[in-house]
C-alpha positions, 0 to 999 in steps of 0.5 A, a space after each residue: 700079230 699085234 696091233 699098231 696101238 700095243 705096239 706104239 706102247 711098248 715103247 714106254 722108256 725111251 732115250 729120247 727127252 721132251 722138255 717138261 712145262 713146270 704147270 698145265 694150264 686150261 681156258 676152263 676154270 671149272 675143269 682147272 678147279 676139278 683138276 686141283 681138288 682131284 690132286 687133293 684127294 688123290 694125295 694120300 692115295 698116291 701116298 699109298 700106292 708111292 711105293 709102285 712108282 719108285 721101280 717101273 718094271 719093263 714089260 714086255 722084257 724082251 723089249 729093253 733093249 730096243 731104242 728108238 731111232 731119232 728123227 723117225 716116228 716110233 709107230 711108223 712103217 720104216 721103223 717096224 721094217 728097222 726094228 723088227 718087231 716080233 710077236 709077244 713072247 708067250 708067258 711073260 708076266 706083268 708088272 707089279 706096278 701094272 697089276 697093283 694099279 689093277 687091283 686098286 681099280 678092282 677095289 674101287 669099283 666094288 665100293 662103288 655105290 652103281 644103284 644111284 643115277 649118277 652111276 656112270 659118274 661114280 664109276 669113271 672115278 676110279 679110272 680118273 685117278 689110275 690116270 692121274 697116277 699114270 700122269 704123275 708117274 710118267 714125267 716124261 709124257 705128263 704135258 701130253 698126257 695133262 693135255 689129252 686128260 684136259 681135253 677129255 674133261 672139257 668135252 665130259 663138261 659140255 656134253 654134262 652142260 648140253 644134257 641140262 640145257 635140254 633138261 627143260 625141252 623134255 618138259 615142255 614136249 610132255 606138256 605138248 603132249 598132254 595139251 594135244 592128247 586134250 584137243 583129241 579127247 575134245 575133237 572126239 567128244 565133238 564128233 561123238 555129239 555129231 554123230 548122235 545128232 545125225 543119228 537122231 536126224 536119220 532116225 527122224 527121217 526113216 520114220 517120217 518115210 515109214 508115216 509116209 509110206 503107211 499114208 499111202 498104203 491107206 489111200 491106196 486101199 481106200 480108192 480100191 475100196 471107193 472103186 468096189 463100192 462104186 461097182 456095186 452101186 453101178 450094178 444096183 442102179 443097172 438091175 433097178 433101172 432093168 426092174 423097172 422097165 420090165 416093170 413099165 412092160 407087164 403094167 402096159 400089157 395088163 392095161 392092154 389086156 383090159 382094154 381088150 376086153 371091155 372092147 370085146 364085151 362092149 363093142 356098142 360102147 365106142 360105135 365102132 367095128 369090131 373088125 376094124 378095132 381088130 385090125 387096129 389092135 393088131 397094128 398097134 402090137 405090131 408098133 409094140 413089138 417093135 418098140 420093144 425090139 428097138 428097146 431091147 436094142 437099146 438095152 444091148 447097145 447102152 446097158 452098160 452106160 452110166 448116166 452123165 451126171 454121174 459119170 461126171 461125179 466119179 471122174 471128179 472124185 477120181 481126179 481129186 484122188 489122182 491128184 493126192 496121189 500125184 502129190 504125195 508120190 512127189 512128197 515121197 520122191 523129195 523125202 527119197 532124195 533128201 534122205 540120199 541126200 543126208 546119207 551121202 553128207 553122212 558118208 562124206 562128213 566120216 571121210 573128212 572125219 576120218 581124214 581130219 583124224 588122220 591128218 590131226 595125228 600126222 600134224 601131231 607127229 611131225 608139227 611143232 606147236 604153233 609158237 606164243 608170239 605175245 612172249 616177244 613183246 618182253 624180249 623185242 627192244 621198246 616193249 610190248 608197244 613196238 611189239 605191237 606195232 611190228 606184228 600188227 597184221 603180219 603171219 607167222 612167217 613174217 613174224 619169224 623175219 621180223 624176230 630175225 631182224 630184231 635178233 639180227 640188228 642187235 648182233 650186228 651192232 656188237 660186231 665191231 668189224 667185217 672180214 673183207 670178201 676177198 677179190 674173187 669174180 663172185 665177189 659183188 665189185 663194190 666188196 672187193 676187199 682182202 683185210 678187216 674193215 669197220 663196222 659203223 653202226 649206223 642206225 636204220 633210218 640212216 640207213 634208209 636216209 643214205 638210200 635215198 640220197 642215192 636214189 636221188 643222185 641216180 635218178 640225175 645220172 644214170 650213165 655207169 652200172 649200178 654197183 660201180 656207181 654205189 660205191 663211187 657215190 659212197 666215195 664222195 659222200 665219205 672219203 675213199 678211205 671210208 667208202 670201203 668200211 660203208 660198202 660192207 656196213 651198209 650191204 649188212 644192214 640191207 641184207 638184214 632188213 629183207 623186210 624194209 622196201 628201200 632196203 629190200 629193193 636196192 639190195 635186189 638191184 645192187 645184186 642184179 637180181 632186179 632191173 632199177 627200171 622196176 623201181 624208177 617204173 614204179 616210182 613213175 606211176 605213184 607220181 602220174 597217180 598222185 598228179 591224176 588225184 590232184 587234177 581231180 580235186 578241182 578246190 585244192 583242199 587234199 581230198 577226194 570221195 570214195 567214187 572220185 577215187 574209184 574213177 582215179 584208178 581205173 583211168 590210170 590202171 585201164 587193164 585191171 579187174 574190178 577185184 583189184 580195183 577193189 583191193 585198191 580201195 580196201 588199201 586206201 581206207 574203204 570198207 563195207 560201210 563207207 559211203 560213195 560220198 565219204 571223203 579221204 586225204 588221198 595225200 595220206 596214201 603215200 607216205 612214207 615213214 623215216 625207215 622207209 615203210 610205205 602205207 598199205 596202198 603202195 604196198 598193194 600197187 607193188 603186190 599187184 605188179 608182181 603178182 601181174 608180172 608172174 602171171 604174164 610169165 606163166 602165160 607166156 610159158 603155157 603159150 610155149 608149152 615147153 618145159 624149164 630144161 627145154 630150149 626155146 628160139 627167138 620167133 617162138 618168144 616174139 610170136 608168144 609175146 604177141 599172142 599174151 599181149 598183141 598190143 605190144 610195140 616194136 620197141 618194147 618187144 625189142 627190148 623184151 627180147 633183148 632181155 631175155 637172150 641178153 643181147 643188144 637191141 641192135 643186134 636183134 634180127 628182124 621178123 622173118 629173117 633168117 639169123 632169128 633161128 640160130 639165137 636159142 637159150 632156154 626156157 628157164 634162162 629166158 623167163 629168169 632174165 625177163 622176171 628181172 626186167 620190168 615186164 608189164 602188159 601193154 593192152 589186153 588180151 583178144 579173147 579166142 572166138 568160140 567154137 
């Protein structure tokens, strides 16, 4: 059966007619100037093939007679059930002006040149112009024809226009590259020269621990050797001391022996008794032998005894050598340790090494290159001094909003008028509008100037909602005619300048994203700060020492810890160096600019109250230990209130719980009623409703007592 598409063709000569403009026309002066030259150069081809056109042979033929019905489309289902479409006869033959045109299309692509890179664009060529003569041929269908043709070219234009735009992006991703493939080669080349220099250490160590461990090897073998010595010289003293004695022993009995007989020759000589000199002798042996007993005693009980001189010698020797050893055994425990020590820093050192590596080669395949924000400096209107002075202490991520807003201011002062938002209920009331209404360029500083004016109006009257008295006030200051055009000029500009406080700020509350009582709070502490500061400055001159400052702060901000003091003071102007008595111009701390930018230490205050207000917040749900989708009851939120800050007042509580229920303060039930059960929302719902409000902590926090 044949396609939808052959069947819409064979309707090729129809009785119906179109009119037929005398020119086509296109937004493109490129393609229109390509249009007309390709008309030129196909002339004398056209000339050439003019012959096929004078006839149109109709193919298939069994379809000449078919007509379309009016009013009905000729692809359409009604009139294939009409008509009765049938199959292709078999063996019909085309027409000769079909099958010239497809031999001239053969021709041309055959003198085509396809070795070039433009290949694809020579060969398209040949079928521009069998477009063309199809175009001129068919008069009835030219203008569709021209039109789709004209389409394609512009689409063909772009797309040729798009690849030339990203022509550069090529080259600056292979100079990237090469650039990265550079910072690797070096990082490895650092690591290389790492890992040799603790290699080296390692080395250095291990042979440290070799000389040590050889050190002790030969104390070792010189006390064993000190203690051999000092055995045999114990037993040398032992035999000598025995030499001797026995020695004592022979003399005493020769000189005995010897007495004995010159008694017994002489016995006249002494005038005594022999007998008696008898009995005396054998009395004497008798004392001998058991002297000699007692000694032989002593010999068994204390032979092995040293004397005490030089018992007290070996103990010192040996006392001396205990205590080397001692000391050297801890030597080798502390080289143990350090040698674990560095081998655990080595391990470590490859994990990050390896790591590093592998987040290097992740950062490389998924990171672009960190932008040259020096390149702004030409760009950015005022040159590179307003540059500097915009980028002056910001990050990347703020020098990507500042960027924005310079781009986007220029961009709003060319746009001449804003599209009115319609008067659906998301709509903000004071923008409200269905039509077109004026942008009137105003620059920043009126911007913030009429802001402040504003502010002042309704600091005086606070009596309907914000966004109503936004625009009543634009109404008296511009007209009711203008207060409209002003409204969208102004929500622009502030929604631009996120950056700009007064901007940023009013625009939070003018979507009620923030309550105005954070920003009159606010402005109420600057002033009770800026009153403290002129009480202490007792001479009136505008100055204060760095200790008068410090004092300041922590009376009136009793609850904050010494490190947010500190940021404080780093803020207004202290550093290191500065001394307790170094004064400053405690005025100069709250200016403000003509666009409304205050000096860093009001922008510290404000950066410490958020980040206090979200930690009270964070404590307050790890109190209720609940997740965000959970629901919460009121007691649960009045019992956590209290716990985080038991200072609390019945009113402040109040209002804190109204805030995050959103129902009126008159309407709270009291502590232990039986209604507070029924009042439920959830986590996520309560936490966003008290993050607008202004949430501040009363006192400090009882410490748990420990267990």
């Amino acid at each position: 059966m044949a396609s939808p598409k052959l069947r819409c063709s064979r309707f090729a000569t129809t009785s119906r007619t179109y009119p037929r403009p005398s020119v086509v026309t296109t937004d493109d002066p490129f393609i229109t100037e390509t249009n007309d030259t390709k008309k030129c150069k196909l002339y004398p081809k056209r000339k050439r093939l003019s012959s096929m056109g004078s006839h149109l042979s109709p193919w298939p033929t069994y379809t000449s007679g078919q007509t379309i019905l009016h009013n009905r489309k000729p692809c359409s289902d009604d009139y294939r059930k009409q008509a009765g479409w049938q199959q292709q006869p078999q063996g019909t033959t085309k027409p000769r002006y079909l099958e010239q045109l497809e031999d001239y299309l053969h021709k041309e692509l055959l003198l085509l040149d396809l070795g070039t890179d433009l290949a694809q664009e020579l060969r398209l060529q040949p079928y521009r112009e069998i477009f063309e003569f199809f175009i001129e041929d068919f008069k009835t269908y030219k203008p569709l024809l021209s039109s789709i043709k004209n389409a394609y070219e512009v689409m063909l234009a772009h797309q040729k226009e798009k690849i030339r735009a990203l022509e550069p992006l090529k080259a600056k991703l292979v100079t990237v590259n090469d650039e990265c493939d550079k910072r690797i080669l070096a990082m490895r080349a650092e690591e290389k020269t790492e890992i040799s220099m603790l290699k080296k250490e390692k080395m250095n160590l291990l042979k440290l621990i070799d000389k040590k461990n050889e050190e002790k090897i030969s104390l070792q073998s010189e006390v064993t050797k000190l203690r051999k010595n000092l055995a045999e010289e114990y037993l040398r003293y032992l035999s000598e001391r025995d030499a001797r004695k026995i020695l004592i022993a022979d003399l005493n009995e020769l000189r005995y022996q010897r007495e004995d007989r010159s008694l017994a020759q002489s016995p006249g000589i002494w005038g005594e008794d022999p007998v008696k000199l008898t009995v005396a002798l054998k009395m004497t042996r008798q004392d001998l032998t058991r002297t000699q007993m007692e000694l032989n005693t002593m010999k068994a009980n204390f032979g092995d005894v040293v004397p005490r001189r030089d018992f007290e010698m070996q103990e010192k020797t040996n006392k001396d050598l205990q205590e080397q050893l001692d000391s050297l055994r801890d030597d080798y425990k502390e080289v143990r340790k350090e040698h674990e020590i560095l081998l655990q820093l080595h391990m470590s050192t490859l994990r990050e090494r390896d790591q590093f590596y592998s987040e290097l080669q992740e950062i490389q395949r998924t990171s672009t290159p960190r932008p040259d924000w020096t390149k702004c400096k030409d760009v950015v209107a005022g040159g590179p001094g307003r540059w500097q002075i915009l980028a002056e202490g910001k990050n990347s991520d703020q020098l990507v909003d500042v960027l924005l807003e310079e781009i986007g201011e220029g961009l709003l002062r060319e746009k001449d008028f804003f599209s009115g938002l319609g008067y659906e209920e998301s709509v903000p009331p004071f923008l409200r509008f269905d039509g077109v209404v004026e942008n009137k360029k105003p620059t920043k500083k009126d911007v913030v100037k009429l802001l402040r004016d504003a502010w002042k109006e309704r600091l005086a009257e606070e009596k309907e909602k914000f966004p109503d008295f936004f625009f009543h006030f634009l109404e008296r200051r511009f007209g009711p005619a203008e207060a409209m055009a002003w409204a969208y000029t102004i929500f622009e500009n502030m929604k631009l300048f996120r950056s700009n406080e007064i901007m940023s700020q009013f625009y939070a509350i003018l979507m009620e994203e923030r309550s105005e009582s954070v920003y009159i709070k606010q402005k109420e502490i600057i002033a009770e700060l800026l009153k403290e500061m002129t009480n202490v400055d007792s001479q009136n001159e505008g100055l204060l020492t760095m200790d008068q400052l410090r004092t300041v702060l922590k009376s009136t901000f009793p609850f904050k810890k010494e490190e947010k003091i500190q940021e404080l003071m780093e803020a207004g102007g202290w550093h290191p160096n500065s001394s307790n008595t170094d004064l400053l111009n405690y005025h100069s701390l709250f200016i403000e600019d003509e666009e409304g930018q205050s000096v860093p230490f009001v922008q510290k205050l404000w950066e410490q109250y958020l980040d206090e207000k979200d930690k009270y917040l964070k404590e307050l749900k790890q109190l209720l230990g609940l997740e965000l989708h959970d629901e919460v009851t009121l007691p649960k939120v009045r019992e956590a209130l209290m716990t985080i800050d038991p200072k609390l007042d019945k009113q402040t509580l109040n209002s804190y719980l109204s805030q995050a229920f959103q129902l009126p303060v008159t309407k709270l039930p009291e502590a232990g009623e039986h209604k507070e059960e029924g009042i439920v929302t959830l986590l996520q719902t309560a936490l966003q409703q008290l993050q607008v409000a202004d949430i501040r902590r009363v006192g400090s926090r009882e410490q748990e007592p420990a267990s």
